[in-house]
LUMZA-563584 format. One record per residue: x, y, z of N, C-alpha, C in turn. Coordinates in Angstrom, 1 decimal. Layout:
BEGIN
REC      nu      nv      nw     cau     cav     caw      cu      cv      cw
REC       X       Y       Z       X       Y       Z       X       Y       Z
...
***
This chain:
BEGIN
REC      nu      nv      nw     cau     cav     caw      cu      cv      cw
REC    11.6    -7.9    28.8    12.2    -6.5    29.0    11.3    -5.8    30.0
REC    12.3    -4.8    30.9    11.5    -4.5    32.2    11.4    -2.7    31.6
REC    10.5    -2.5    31.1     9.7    -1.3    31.1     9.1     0.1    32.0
REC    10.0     1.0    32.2     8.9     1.6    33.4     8.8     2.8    33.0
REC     7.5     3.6    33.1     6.1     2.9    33.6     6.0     2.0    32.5
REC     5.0     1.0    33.2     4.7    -0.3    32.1     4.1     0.2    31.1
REC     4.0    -0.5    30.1     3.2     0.0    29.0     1.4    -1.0    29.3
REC     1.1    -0.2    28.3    -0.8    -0.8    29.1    -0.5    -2.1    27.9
REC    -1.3    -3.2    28.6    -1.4    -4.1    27.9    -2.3    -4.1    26.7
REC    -1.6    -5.0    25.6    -2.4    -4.8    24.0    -2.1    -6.2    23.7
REC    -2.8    -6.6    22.4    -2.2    -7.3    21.8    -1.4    -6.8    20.5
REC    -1.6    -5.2    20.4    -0.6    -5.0    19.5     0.2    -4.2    19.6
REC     1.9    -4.0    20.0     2.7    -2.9    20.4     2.3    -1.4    19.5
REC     1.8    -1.8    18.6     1.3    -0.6    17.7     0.4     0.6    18.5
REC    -0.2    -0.2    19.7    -1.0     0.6    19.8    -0.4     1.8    21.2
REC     0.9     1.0    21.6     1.2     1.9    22.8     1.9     3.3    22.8
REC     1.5     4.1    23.3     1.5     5.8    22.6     3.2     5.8    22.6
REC     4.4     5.1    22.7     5.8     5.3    22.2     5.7     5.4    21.3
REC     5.2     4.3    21.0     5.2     3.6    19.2     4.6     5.0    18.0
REC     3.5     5.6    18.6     3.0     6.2    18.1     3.8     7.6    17.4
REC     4.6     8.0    18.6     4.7     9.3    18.9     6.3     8.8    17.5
REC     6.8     7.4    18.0     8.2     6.8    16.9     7.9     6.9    15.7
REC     6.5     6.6    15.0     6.3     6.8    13.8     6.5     7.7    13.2
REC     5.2     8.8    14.0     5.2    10.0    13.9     6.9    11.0    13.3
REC     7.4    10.5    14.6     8.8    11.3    14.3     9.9    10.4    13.1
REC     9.6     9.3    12.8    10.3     8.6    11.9     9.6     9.6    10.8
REC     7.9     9.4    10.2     7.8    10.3     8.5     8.5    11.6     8.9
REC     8.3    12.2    10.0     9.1    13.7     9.5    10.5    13.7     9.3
REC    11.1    12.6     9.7    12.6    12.9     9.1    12.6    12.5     8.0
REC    11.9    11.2     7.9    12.5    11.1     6.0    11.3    11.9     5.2
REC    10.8    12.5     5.6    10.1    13.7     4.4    11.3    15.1     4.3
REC    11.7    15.2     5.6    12.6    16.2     6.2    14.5    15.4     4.9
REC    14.6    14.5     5.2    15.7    14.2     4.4    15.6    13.6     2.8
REC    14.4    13.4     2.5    13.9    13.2     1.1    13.3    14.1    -0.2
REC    13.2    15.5     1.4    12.8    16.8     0.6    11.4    16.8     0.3
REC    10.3    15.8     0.8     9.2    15.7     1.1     8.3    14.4    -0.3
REC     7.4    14.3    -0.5     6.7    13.3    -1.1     6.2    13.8    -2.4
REC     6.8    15.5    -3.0     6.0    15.7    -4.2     6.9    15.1    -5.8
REC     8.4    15.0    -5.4     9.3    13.9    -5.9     8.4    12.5    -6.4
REC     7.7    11.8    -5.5     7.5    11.0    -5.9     5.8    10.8    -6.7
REC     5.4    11.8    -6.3     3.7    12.1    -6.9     3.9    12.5    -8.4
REC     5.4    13.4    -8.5     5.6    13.3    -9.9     6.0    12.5   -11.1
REC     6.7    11.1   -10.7     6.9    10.0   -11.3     5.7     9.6   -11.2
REC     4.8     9.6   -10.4     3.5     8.4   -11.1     2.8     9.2   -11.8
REC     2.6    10.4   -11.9     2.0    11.2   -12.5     2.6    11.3   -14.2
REC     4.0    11.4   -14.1     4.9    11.2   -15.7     4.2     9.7   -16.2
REC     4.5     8.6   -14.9     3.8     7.5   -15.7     2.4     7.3   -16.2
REC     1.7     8.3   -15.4     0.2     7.8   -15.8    -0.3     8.7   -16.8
REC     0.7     9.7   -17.3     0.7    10.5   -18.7     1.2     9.7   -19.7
REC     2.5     9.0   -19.3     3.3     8.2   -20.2     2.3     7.0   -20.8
REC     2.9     5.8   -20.1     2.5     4.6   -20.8     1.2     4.3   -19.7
REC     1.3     4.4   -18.5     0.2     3.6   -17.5    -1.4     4.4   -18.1
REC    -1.4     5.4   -18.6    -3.0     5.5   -19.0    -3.1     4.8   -20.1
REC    -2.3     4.3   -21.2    -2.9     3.6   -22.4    -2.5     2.0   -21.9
REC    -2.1     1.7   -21.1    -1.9     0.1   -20.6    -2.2    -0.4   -19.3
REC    -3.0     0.3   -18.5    -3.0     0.3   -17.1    -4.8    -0.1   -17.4
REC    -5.5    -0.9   -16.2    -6.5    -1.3   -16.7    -7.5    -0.9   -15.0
REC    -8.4    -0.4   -14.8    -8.7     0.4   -13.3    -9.7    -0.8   -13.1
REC    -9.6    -1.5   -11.8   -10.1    -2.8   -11.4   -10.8    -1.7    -9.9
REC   -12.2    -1.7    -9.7   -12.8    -1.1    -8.8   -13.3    -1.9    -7.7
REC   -11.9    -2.1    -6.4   -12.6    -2.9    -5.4   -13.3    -2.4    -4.3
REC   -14.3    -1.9    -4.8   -15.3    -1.1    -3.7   -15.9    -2.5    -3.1
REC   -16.5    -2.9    -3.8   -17.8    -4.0    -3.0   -16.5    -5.1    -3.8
REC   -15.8    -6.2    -3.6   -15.3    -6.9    -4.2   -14.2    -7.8    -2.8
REC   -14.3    -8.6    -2.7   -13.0    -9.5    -1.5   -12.0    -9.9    -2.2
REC   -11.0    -9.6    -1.2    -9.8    -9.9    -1.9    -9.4   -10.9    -3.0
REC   -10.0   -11.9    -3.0   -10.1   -13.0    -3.7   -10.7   -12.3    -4.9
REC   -11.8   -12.0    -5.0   -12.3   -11.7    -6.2   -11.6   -10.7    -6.7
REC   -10.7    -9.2    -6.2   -10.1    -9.0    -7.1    -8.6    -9.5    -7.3
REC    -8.1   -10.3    -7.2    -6.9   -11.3    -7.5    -7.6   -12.0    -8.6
REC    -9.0   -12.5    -8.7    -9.2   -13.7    -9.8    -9.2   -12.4   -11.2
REC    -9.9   -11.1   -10.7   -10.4   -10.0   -11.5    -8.7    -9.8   -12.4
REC    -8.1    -9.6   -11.5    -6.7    -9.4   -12.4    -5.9   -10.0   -12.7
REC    -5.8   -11.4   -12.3    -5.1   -12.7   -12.7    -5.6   -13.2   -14.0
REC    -7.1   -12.9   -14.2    -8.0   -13.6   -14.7    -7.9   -12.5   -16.2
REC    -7.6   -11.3   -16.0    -7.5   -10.2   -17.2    -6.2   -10.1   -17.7
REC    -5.2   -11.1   -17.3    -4.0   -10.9   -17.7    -4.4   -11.9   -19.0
REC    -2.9   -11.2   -20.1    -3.3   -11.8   -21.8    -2.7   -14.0   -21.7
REC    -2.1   -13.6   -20.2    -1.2   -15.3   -20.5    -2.2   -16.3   -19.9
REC    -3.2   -15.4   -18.5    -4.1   -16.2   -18.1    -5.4   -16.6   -19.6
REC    -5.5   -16.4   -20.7    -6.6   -16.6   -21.3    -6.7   -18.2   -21.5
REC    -5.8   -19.3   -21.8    -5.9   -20.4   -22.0    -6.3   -21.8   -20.7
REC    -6.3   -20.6   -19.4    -6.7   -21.4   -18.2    -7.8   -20.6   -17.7
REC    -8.7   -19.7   -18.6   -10.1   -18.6   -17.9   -10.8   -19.6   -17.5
REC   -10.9   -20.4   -18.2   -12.4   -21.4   -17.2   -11.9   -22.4   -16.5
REC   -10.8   -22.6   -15.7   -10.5   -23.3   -15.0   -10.3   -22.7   -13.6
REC   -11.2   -23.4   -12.6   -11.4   -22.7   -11.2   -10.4   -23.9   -10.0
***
């Protein structure tokens, strides 16, 4: 595709200021056509009143690699208990 002016070379289209400015204008329409994002802050909030605070279990991957928290919550699920010591 013949581009002008060229765009600066990347290896990620992400970074070339069109792209930027596309995003940009893509969230304000659909906040603009969705009526904005407090719609959805209040279902997780219903849920984390509802059931997610007495069944939801908080896995803290501050210091932790991806790996270790996948084993952390694979490993705390009630079906993984009959395979825990198997690596």
């Amino acid at each position: 595709m013949d581009i002008a002016p060229g765009l600066p070379a990347t290896d990620n289209f992400q970074h070339w200021p069109p792209w930027r400015t596309l995003v940009v204008e893509t969230a304000r329409r659909v906040l603009e056509y969705t009526g904005g994002t407090l719609r959805y802050l209040e279902a997780y909030a219903e849920a984390g009143l509802a059931w997610l605070h007495e069944d939801g279990e908080v896995v803290d991957t501050t210091f932790r690699s991806p790996g270790e928290v996948a084993r952390k919550i694979g490993g705390s699920h009630p079906a993984n208990a009959l395979t825990a010591g198997i690596t």
